[in-house]
N, C-alpha and C positions, 0 to 999 in steps of 0.2 A: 292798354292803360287799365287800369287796378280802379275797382268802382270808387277807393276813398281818394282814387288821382282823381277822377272824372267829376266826385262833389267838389273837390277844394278847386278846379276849374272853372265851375258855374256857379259857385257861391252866390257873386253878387247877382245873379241872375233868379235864383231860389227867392220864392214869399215866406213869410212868416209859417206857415202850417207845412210849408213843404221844407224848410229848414228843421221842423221839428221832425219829419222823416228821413231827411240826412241822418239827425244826431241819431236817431233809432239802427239805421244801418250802421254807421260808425260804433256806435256803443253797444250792442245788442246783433250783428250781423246772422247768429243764429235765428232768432225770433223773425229776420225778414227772410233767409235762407230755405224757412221751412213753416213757414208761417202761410195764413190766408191775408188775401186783402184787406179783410173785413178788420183782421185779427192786428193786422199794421197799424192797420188804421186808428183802432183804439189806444193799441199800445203807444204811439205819438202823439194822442190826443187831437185826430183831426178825423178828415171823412175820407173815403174810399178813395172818392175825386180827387183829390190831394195827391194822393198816394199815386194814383196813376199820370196827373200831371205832373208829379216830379219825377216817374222816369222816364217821359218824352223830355223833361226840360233835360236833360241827360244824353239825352240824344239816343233813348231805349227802344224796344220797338214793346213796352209793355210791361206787364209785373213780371211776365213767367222769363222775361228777356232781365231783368235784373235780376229773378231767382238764382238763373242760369250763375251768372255771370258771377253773385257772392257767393254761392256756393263752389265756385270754380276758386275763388280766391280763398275761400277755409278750407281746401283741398291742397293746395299750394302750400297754405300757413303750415299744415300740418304736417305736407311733407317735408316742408324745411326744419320746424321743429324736431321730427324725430332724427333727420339727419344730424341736428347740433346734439344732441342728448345722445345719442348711436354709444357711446361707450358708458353712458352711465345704465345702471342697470333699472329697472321698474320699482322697483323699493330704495332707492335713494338718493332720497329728498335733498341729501347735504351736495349730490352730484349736480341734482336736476337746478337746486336752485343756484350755484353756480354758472351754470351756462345761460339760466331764463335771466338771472341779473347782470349780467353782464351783456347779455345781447340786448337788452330793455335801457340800458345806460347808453350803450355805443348807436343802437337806431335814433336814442331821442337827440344825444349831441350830435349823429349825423345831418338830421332835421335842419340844426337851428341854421338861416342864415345870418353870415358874417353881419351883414349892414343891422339885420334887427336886434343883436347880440349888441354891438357897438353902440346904435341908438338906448339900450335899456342902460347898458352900465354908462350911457351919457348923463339919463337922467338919474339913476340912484345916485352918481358922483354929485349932484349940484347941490350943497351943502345950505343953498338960500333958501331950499325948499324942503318940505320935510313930507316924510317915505311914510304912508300907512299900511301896512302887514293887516291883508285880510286872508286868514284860513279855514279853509273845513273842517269839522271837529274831526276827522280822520287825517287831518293833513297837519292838526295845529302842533306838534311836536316840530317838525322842520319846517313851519312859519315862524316859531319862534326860536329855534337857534339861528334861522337865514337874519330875523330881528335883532337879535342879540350881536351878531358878527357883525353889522350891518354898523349897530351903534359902536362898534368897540373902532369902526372908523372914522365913523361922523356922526355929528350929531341931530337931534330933529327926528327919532324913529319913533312910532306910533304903532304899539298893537292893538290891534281890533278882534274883542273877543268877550264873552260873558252873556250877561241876559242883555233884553232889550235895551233897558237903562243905562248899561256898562256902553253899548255899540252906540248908545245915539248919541250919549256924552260924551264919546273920543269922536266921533263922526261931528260934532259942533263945528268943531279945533280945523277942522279940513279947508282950507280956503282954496280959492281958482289957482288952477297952477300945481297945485301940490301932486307929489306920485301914490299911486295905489300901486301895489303888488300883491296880487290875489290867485289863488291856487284850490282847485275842485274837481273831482274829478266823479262821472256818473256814479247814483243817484245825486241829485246836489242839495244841497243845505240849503233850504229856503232862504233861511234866516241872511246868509250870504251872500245869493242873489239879492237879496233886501238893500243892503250895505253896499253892493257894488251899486247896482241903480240910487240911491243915495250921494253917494263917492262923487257918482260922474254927474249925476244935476247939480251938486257944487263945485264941478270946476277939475275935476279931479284927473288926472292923465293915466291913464290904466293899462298896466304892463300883466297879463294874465297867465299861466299854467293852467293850462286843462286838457282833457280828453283829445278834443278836435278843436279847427279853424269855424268850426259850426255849434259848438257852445254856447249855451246861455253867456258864459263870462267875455265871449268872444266879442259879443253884440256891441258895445261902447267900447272895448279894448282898444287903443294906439298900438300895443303890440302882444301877439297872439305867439307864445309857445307850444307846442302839444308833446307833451310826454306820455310815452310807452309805460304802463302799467302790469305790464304782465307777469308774473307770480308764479313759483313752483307751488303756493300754496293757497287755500282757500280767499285770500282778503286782496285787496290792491297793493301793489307792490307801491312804495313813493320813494326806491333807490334811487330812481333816473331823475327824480324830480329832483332829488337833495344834487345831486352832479350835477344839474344842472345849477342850482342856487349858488354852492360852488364857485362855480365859474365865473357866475356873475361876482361873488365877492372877491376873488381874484382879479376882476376885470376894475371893480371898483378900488380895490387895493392898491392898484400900479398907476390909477389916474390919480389916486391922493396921497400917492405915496409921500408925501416931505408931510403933508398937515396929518396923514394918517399914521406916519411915524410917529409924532412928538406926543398924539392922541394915545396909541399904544404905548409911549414911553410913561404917560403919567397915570394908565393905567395899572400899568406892570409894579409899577414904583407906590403906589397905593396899596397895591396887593401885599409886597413884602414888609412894609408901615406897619399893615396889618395883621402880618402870620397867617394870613388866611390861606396859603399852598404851602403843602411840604412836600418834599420827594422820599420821604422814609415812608 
């Protein structure tokens, strides 16, 4: 078992300061790989203690016995990587990131289980309750077409985004019952955690994307996605996330299909009123 099998294992088992060395290993597994205790330590914001009680709660026999073992698994990662990239050459990016996005799409829709895919597009389909789109300023481009698709089936979509002002005045509108869908991924946006802890002390049901099952967004979550973010190139990649969004709107597509049709028909039918698309 693979150390990020072994955390999603003993999750509930993990405290608050040894959950924040989870996400350190998951997020960062070089910094624990090659890292001092001392130096884990800071970097998750807890004490030494910590660190070494979560990899007995692990069932470790120590740091240097977790060193071992994530350094065994970026050993692996890398050999697998260079096997998928084996024909592309070292200067090309248009190769590299072909095979790193594609392999980053197909691990994360491998991930997802059926029941919790089914359960999310249960609750985006319930048209009695209305859907808030919270994103990170690195994610808000595909929280707000996932927004936009969303509305173009039902109605009641909420984007959450701006200053302070902008977030607590759509955050009012939020009653018990309502869905959140929120998406982040390492470093995270204060301001976001802000909004999700918000969200869910009003009642809020929260359908998450992020990193790991050990996430800050994970903590109040109802249902926990993690998307693969891996990149041929310097920044986070959020292909796998948009496939995944996707899918959910396909999943919510064919549950509303008859009210989702007639919603798209007077869409469609507005737009040509308008002149607002031409195919020339």
């Amino acid at each position: 078992m693979d150390v990020a099998s072994m955390i999603r294992a003993n999750r509930n088992a993990l405290s608050p300061a040894e959950r924040r060395v989870a996400d350190l290993v998951l997020a960062d597994p070089h910094s624990v790989a090659f890292g001092t205790v001392a130096e884990v330590a800071l970097a998750a914001g807890t004490s030494g203690g910590s660190v070494v009680r979560f990899t007995a709660r692990l069932g470790l026999d120590g740091f240097a016995d977790l060193q071992d073992r994530v350094q065994a698994d970026l050993t692996r990662d890398r050999n697998q990587a260079a096997e998928r990239i084996r024909h592309a050459g070292p200067n090309d990016p248009l190769g590299q990131a072909v095979t790193v996005a594609s392999e980053a799409v197909r691990a994360t829709l491998d991930r997802v289980a059926r029941p919790s895919f089914d359960a999310a597009v249960g609750l985006l389909a319930t048209r009695s309750r209305s859907v808030f789109v919270i994103a990170a300023d690195a994610s808000r481009g595909i929280g707000e077409q996932f927004g936009t698709e969303l509305a173009m089936l039902r109605p009641r979509i909420e984007q959450v985004h701006g200053n302070d002002v902008a977030v607590a005045r759509t955050l009012a509108l939020l009653e018990s019952g309502d869905i959140v869908v929120t998406i982040d991924l390492p470093r995270y946006d204060q301001w976001l955690l802000n909004a999700v802890e918000t969200a869910h002390g009003r009642g809020g049901r929260i359908i998450a994307l992020t990193s790991s099952e050990l996430s800050p967004l994970a903590t109040h979550a109802e249902l926990v996605f993690t998307v693969s973010s891996e990149t041929a190139g310097p920044f986070d990649s959020h292909i796998a996330s948009l496939a995944l969004f996707e899918a959910l709107i396909a999943g919510v597509a064919a549950r509303l299909r008859s009210s989702a049709t007639a919603r798209l028909e007077r869409i469609e039918a507005a737009w040509t009123d308008a002149g607002a698309l031409t195919d020339d």
